[in-house]
Structure formats: C-alpha cells, structure tokens
TIBARO-866659 format. One record per atom (N, C-alpha, C, O): residue in three letters; x, y, z. Coordinates in steps of 0.001 Angstrom, whole numbers, plus 500000, padded with zeros to 6 digits. Atoms other than C-alpha are relative to their C-alpha. Layout:
BEGIN
ALAXYZ
...
//
This chain:
BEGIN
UNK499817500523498670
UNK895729732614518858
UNK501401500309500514
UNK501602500705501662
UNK498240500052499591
UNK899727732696518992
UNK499851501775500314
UNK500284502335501320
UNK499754498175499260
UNK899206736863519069
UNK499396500266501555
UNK499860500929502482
UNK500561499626498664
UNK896971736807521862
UNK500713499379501110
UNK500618499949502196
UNK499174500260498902
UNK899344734649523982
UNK501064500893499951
UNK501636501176501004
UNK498340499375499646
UNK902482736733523068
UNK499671501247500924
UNK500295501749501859
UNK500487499023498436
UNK899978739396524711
UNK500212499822500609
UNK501296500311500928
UNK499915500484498692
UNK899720737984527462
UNK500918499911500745
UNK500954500387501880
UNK498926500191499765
UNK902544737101527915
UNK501129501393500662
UNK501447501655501822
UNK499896498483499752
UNK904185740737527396
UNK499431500421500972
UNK500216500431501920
UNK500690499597498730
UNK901329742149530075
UNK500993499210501141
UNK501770499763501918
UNK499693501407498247
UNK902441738902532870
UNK501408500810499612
UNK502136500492500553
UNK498024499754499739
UNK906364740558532145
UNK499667501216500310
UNK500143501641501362
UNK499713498398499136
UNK905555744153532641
UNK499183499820501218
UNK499522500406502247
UNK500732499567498331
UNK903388743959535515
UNK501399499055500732
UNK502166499510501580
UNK498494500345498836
UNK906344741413536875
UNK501150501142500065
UNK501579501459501174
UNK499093498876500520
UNK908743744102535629
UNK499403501039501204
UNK499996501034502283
UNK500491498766499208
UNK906887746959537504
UNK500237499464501513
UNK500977499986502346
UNK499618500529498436
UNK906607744583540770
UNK501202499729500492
UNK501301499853501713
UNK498737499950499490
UNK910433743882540926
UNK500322501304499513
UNK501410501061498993
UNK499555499240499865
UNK910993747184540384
UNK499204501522501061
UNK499664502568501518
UNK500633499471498412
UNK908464748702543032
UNK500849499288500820
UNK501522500079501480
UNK499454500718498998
UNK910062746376545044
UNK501294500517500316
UNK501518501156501344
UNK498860499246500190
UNK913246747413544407
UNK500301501858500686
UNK500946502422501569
UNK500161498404499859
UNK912749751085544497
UNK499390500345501460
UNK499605501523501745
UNK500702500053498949
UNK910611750540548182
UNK501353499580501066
UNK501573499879502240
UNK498570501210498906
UNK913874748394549721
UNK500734501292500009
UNK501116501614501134
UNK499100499245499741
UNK915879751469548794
UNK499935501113500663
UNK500800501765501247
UNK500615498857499006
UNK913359753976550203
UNK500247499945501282
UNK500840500869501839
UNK500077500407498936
UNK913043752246553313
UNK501578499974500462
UNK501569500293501651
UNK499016500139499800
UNK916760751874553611
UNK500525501233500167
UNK501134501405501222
UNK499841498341499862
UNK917371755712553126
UNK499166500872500719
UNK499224502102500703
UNK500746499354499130
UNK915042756548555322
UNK498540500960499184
UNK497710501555499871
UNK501060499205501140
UNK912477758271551879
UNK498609499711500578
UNK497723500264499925
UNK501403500862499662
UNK909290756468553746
UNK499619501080501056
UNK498433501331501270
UNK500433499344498899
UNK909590758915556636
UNK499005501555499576
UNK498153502004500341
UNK500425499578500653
UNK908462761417554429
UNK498842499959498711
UNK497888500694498456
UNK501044500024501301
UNK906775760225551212
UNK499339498836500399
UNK499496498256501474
UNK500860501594500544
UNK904606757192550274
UNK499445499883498453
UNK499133500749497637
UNK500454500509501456
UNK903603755613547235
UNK498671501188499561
UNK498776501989498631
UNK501248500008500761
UNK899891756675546879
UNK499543501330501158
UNK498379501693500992
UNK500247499015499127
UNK899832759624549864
UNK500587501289500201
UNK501788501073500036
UNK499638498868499740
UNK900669762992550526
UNK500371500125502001
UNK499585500209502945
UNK499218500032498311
UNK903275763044554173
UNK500527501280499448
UNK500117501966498511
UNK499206498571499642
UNK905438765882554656
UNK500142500549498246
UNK500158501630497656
UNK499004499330501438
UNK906675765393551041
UNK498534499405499266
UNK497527498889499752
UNK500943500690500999
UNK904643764421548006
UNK499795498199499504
UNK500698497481499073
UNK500080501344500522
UNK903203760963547168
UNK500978499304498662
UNK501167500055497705
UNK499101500238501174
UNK905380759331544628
UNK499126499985498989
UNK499293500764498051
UNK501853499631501018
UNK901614758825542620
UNK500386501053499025
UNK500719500999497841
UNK499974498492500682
UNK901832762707542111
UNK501484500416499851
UNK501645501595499536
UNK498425499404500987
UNK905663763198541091
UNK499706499188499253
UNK498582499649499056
UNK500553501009500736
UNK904865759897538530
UNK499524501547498836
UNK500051502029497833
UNK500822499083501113
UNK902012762791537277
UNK500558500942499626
UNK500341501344498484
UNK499608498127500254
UNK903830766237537457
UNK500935499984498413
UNK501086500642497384
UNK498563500488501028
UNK906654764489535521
UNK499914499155498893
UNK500851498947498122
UNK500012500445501225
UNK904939762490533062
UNK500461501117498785
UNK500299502321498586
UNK500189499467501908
UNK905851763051529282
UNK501354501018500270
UNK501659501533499194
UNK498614499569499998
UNK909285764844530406
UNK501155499723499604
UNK501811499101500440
UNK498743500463500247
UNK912107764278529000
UNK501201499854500543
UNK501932498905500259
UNK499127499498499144
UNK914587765835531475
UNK499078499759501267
UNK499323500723501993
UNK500124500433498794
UNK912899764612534379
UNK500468499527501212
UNK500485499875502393
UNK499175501178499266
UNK914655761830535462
UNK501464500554500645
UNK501978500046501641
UNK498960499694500074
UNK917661763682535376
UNK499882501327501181
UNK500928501594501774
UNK500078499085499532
UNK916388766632537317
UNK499654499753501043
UNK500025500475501969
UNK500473501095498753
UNK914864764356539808
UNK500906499613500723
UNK500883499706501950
UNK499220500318499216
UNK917671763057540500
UNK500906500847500794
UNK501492500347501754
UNK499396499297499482
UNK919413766337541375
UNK499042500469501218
UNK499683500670502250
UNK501191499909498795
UNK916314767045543871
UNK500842499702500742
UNK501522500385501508
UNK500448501315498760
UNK916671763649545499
UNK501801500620500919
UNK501805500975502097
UNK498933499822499617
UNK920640764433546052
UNK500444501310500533
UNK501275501280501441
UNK499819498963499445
UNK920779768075546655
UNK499235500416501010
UNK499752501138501862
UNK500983498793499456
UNK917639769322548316
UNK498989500354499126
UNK499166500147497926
UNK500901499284500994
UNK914713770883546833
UNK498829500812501221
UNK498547500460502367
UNK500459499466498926
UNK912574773469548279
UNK498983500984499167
UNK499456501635498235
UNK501139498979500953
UNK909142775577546790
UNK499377499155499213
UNK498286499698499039
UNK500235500404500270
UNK908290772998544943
UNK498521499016499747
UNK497788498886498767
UNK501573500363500033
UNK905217771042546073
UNK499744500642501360
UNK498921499956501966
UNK500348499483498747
UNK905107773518549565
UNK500963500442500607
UNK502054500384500040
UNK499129499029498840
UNK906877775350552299
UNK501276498934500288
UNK502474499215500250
UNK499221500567499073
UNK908370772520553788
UNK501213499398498822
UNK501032498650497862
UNK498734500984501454
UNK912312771679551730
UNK500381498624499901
UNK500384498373501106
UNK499678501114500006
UNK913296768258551148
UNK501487500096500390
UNK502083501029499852
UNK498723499147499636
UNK916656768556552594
UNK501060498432498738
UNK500693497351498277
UNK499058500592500974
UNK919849767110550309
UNK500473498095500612
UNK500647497837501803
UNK499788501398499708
UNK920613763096550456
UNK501479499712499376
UNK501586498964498404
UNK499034500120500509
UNK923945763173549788
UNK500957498869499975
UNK501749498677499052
UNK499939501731499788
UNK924851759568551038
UNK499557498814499062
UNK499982497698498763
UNK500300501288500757
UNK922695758159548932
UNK500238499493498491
UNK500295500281497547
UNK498676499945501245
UNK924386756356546048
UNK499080500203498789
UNK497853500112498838
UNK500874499555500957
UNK923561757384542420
UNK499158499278499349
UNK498058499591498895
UNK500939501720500609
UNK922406753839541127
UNK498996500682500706
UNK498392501650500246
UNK501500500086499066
UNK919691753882544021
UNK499300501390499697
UNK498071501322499662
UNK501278499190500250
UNK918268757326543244
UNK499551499552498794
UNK498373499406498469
UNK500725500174501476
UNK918241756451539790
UNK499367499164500039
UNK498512499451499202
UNK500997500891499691
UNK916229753282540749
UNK498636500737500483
UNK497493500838500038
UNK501291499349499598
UNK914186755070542620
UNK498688501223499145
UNK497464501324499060
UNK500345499176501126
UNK913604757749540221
UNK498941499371498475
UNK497809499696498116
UNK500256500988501189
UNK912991755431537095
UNK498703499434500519
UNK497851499376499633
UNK501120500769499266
UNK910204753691539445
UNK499077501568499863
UNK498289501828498954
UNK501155498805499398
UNK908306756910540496
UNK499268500775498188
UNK498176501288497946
UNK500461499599500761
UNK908484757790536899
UNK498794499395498941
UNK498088499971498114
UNK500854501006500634
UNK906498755126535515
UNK498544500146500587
UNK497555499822499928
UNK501871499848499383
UNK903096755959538063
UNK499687501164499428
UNK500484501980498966
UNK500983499049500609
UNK900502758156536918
UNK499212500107499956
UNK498752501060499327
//
C-alpha cells in the first residue's frame, strides 16, 4: 500500500512539475513575443513546440543547440521561412523555455 501512494504521489509532483513549468515557459513566450509565431500543439509560421519536443527527443546536445537557435536565428530548418535572432532575450528564459519544449513528445 505505502508503494502505491509514494506513486502517486511522485505522478501528482510531476504533472504539478510539468504545469508550473508550462506555465512558466508560456509567461516567457508570451512576454517575448514566441506566441506570434509558434504554439504548443500547432504548426504557425514556426514549428509547434509538440514537434521540436519530437525532433529533439533522446539528444543530448539539444538543449544547448536550441538555445543558440532561439538567440541567434535559425533558418532551413523546419522550412523557408528563418526564425530571425532574439537577442534581448535573457539566457535563463530561453533556457526555461527550452528545458519545457524538451520534455513534449
């Protein structure tokens, strides 16, 4: 009985875990303007966050490469159109953002 609550338990913290950190990662989108472009679960100008989540599962250097995207630019990637460079935005917050997108799949 005591294992199946510490389950439980565990599950009720990562799904809270995941929701303050969607949350998180959405406040900073919206704040940088990332919404005008992407969305969670859709394909806009840029790619759904969903499908970077997939491209980038099981990477090791992802996160890290992601983050040079989000800050430089990126362009060929998922289409014609380039993501142009975010150079304003601070490194914490991509890496929030980043860390979030990497977890869907």
């Amino acid at each position: 009985m005591k294992k199946i609550f510490i389950l439980a338990a565990m599950a009720g913290f990562s799904m809270t875990t995941f929701a303050a950190d969607q949350a998180a990662a959405m406040d900073i989108a919206k704040k940088n303007g990332c919404l005008a472009c992407h969305a969670l679960d859709k394909k806009m100008v840029g790619p759904a966050w969903n499908d970077i989540g997939k491209k980038y599962a099981g990477d090791t250097a992802a996160a890290e490469q992601l983050a040079v995207k989000v800050k430089k630019g990126s362009k060929g990637v998922w289409g014609p159109v380039p993501m142009p460079p975010n150079a304003t935005v601070k490194a914490a917050d991509i890496e929030t953002m980043v860390k979030f997108i990497l977890t869907l799949k």
